[in-house]
C-alpha positions in Angstrom: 17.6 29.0 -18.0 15.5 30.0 -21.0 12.8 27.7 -22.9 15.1 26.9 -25.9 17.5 25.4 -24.0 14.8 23.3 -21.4 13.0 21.8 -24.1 16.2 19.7 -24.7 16.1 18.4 -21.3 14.4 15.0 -19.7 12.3 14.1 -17.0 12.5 10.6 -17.1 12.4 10.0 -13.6 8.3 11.2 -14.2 8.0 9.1 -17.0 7.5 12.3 -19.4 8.5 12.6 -23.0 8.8 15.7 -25.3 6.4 16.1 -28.1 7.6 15.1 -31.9 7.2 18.3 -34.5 3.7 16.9 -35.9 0.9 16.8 -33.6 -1.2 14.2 -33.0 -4.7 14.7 -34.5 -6.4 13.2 -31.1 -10.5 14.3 -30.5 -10.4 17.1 -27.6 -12.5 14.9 -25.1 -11.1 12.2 -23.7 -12.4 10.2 -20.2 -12.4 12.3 -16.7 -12.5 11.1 -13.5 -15.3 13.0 -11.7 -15.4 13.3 -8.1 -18.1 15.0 -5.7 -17.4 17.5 -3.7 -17.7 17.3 -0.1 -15.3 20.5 1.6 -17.4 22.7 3.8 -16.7 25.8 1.6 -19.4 24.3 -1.0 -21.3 27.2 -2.3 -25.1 26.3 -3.2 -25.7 26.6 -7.3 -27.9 29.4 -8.1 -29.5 30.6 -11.5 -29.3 33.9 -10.7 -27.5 36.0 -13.4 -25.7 39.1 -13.0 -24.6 41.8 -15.4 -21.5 43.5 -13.2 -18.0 43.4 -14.6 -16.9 40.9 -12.0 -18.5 38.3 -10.1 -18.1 36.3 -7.0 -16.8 32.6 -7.5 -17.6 29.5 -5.9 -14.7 27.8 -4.5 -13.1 25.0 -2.2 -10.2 25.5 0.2 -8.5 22.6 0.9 -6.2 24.2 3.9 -2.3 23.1 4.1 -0.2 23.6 6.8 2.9 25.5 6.0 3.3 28.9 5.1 4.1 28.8 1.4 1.9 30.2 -1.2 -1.1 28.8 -2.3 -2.2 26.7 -5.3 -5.1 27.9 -7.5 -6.5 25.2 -9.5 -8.8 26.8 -12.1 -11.0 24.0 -14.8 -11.9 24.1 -18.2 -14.8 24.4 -20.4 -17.8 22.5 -19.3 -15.7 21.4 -16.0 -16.4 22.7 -11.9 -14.2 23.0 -8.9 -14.9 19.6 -8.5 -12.8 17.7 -11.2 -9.5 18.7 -9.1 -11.1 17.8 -5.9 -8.9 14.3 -5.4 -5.8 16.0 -6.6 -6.0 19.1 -4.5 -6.7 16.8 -1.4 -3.2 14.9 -2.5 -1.2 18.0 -3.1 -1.7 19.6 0.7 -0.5 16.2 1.8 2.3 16.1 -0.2 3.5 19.5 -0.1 1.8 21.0 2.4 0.2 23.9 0.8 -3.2 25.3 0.9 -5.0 24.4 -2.3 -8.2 26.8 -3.5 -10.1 25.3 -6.4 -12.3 27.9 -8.3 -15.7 27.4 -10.0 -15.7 29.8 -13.4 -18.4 32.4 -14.2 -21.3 30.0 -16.2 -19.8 26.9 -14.4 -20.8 25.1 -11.5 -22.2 27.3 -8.5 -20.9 30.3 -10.0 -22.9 32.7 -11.0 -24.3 33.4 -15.1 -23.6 35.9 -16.7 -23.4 37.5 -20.3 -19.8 37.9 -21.0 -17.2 35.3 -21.0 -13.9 36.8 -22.2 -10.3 35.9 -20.5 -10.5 39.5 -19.1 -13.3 38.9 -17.8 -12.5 35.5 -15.9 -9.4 36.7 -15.4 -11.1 39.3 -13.4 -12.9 37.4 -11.1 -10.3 35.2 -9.7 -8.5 38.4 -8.6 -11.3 39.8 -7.4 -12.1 36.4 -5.3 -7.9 36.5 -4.8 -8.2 40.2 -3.1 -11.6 38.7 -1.2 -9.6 36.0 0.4 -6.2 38.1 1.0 -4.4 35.9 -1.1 -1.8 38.6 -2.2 0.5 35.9 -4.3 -0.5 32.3 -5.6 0.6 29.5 -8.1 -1.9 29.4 -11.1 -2.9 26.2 -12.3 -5.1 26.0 -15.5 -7.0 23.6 -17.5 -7.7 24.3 -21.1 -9.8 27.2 -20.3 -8.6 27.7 -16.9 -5.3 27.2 -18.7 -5.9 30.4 -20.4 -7.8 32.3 -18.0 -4.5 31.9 -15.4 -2.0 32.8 -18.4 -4.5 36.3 -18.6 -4.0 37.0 -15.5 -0.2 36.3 -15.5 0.1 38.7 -18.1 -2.3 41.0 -16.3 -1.2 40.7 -12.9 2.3 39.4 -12.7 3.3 40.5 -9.5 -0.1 38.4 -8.1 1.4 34.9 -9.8 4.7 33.3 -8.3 4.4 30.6 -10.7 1.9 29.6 -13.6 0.9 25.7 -14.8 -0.9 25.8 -18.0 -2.2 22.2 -18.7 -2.8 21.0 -22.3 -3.7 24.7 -24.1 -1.2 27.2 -25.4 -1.8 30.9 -25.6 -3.2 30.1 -29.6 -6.4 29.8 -30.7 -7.9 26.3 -30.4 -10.8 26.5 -32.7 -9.6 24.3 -35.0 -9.2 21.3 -32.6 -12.5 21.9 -30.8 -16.0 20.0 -31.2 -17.9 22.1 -28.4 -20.6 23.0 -31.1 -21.5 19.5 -31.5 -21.2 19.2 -27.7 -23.5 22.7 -26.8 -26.4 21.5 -29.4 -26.4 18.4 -27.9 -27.6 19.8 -24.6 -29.6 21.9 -25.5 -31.6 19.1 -27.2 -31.7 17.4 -23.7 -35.7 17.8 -22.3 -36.3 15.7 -19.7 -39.6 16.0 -17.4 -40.2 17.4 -13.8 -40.2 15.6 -11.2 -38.8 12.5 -11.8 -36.0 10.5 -10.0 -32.3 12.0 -10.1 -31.7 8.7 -11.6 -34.1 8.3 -14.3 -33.5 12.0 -15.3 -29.7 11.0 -16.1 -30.8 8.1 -18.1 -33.4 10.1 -20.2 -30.6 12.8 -20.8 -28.2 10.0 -21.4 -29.9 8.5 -24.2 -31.0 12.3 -25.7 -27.2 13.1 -25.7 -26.4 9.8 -27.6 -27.8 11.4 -30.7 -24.7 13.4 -30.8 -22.3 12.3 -28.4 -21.0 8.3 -28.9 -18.5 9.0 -26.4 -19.9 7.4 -23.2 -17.5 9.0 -21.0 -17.8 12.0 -22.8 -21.4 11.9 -22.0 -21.0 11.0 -18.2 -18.8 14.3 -18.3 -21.8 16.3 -19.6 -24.1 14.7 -17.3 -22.3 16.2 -14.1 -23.7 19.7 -15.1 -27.4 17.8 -15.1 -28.7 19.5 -11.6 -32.3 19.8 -9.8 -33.7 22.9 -8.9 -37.3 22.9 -7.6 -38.5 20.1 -9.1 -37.0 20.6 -12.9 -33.9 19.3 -14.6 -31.7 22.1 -15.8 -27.9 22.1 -16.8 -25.8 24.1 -14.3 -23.5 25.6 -17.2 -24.9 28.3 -19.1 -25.4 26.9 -22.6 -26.8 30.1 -23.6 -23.5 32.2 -22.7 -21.0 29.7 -23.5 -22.4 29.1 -27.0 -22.3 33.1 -27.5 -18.7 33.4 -26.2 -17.1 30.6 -28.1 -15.4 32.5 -30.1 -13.6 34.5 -27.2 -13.4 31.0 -25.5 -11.2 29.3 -28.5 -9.1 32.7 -29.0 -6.7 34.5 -27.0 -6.4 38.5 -25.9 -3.4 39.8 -27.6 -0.6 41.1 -25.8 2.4 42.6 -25.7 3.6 42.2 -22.4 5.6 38.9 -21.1 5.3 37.3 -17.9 8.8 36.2 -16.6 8.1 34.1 -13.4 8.1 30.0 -13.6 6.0 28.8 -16.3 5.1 25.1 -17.3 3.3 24.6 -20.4 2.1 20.6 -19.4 0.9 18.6 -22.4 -0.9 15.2 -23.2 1.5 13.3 -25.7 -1.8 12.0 -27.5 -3.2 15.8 -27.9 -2.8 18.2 -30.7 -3.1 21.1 -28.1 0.4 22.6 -27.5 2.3 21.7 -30.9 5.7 22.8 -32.3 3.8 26.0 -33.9 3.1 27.4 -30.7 6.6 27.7 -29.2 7.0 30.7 -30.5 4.4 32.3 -29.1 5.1 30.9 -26.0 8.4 32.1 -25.8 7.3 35.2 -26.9 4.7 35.6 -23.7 6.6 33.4 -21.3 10.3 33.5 -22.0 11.0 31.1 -18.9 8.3 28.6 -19.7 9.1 24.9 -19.9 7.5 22.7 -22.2 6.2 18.8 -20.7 4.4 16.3 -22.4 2.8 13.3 -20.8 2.9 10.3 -22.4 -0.5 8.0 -22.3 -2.6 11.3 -21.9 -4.9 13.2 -24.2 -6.8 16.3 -23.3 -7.6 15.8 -19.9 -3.8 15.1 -18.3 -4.6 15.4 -15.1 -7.6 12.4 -15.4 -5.0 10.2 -17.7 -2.5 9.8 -15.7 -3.4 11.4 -12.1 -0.1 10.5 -10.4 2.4 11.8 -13.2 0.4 15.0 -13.3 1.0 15.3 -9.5 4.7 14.4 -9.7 5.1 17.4 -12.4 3.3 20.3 -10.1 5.2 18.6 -7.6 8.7 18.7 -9.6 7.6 22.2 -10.6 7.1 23.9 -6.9 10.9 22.7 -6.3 13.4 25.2 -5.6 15.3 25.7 -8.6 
């Protein structure tokens, strides 16, 4: 069955509803449940930087215990391995399956490095894919991960047995986005050596006030506040990320399709897969099916955590 004729169709029983033609002018950030991370694959964070055309990503592997193929959960801007830590945990109970949950290049305890393009992060999870022996997977993507997994879909289609891309379509998202405001804010932060874990989040609280009102916003941001030797530093590299935000809020152009299982899984309170991007969906995913969640923005998977389940869920059924 083709996308025209799916996006007629219901999923009541999940408590979904489709979109309306206009998009809702929502702000990008919305609340996110953060969790720790506590699997025994934890990589430690390093400031090393690198300049080869892949890298080596941090990961967690949440092991499952039937023979079906795996689900890669992949984050978006700003976000670690960690933010799909609960839901990967409830997903090998439910269906069995081994989860993996990635760290991108400039994120978390992967490592830095100049160039952020979807090639290139597209790059390094089949590199880490081919490290593991993972030779087929489900793709799961966040915003940026959203769009990193659709690259490699396109790229490597035979690798991807099914794709999820959460709240971002394969169109630029510039004019939604208020990452600037987000990437001068930290690197305003200063906050002394030396000091409690504790106090050092307060300091860079109240620095990141100036331009972020958004406390939960803020308590996102704070997760990438880390201690190495003494001094405060953000684990994400500003430096990088602010360069590459261009590439970040673009797309590569293509002109091949992937044809596997696609989900394209929206927020119903965010602007970021709207009526004008069908087309280009159908255009680069002529199976995709097109969800929206109602009572999410941005971050669907930290709205409403157990509709987002029952939708991957719904979506590794036999069809």
């Amino acid at each position: 069955m083709g996308m025209s004729s799916r996006l007629l169709g219901s999923l009541t029983e999940l408590g979904m509803i489709k979109r309306s033609l206009q998009p809702l002018l929502f702000p990008l950030l919305r609340p996110l449940r953060m969790v720790s991370v506590t699997d025994n694959h934890r990589r430690r964070y390093s400031l090393s930087t690198t300049s080869t055309s892949t890298v080596t990503l941090a990961y967690d592997l949440f092991d499952g215990r039937v023979n079906e193929v795996p689900l890669v959960f992949l984050h978006g801007l700003f976000g670690s391995k960690s933010n799909f830590q609960s839901i990967a945990k409830a997903l090998v109970q439910k269906t069995g399956r081994k989860v993996l949950t990635l760290d991108a290049r400039n994120h978390g305890s992967s490592p830095h490095c100049a160039t952020m393009t979807y090639e290139a992060m597209s790059a390094d999870v089949h590199r880490l894919l081919e490290l593991l022996h993972i030779k087929r997977c489900i793709l799961i993507g966040h915003s940026m991960g959203g769009k990193t997994a659709m690259a490699m879909a396109l790229q490597w289609p035979d690798l991807v047995q099914g794709l999820v891309s959460v709240d971002i379509s394969p169109s630029p998202t510039s004019a939604n986005s208020s990452f600037h405001t987000l990437i001068s804010a930290m690197k305003s932060v200063q906050v002394e050596a030396n000091i409690p874990r504790s106090t050092a989040r307060r300091l860079a609280d109240e620095q990141l006030r100036l331009g972020v009102q958004d406390p939960a916003v803020r308590q996102f941001l704070l997760t990438n506040l880390v201690e190495i030797d003494g001094q405060y530093v953000w684990r994400v590299n500003l430096q990088s990320i602010s360069q590459s935000l261009p590439h970040i809020m673009e797309f590569p152009e293509f002109h091949s399709s992937y044809t596997g299982p696609t989900l394209f899984l929206g927020g119903a309170n965010s602007p970021y897969i709207s009526s004008e991007d069908y087309p280009e969906i159908e255009r680069l995913f002529p199976e995709a099916d097109i969800q929206y969640i109602p009572d999410a923005g941005h971050w669907v998977h930290a709205d409403q955590t157990s509709l987002f389940i029952a939708a991957i869920c719904n979506f590794l059924l036999p069809t």
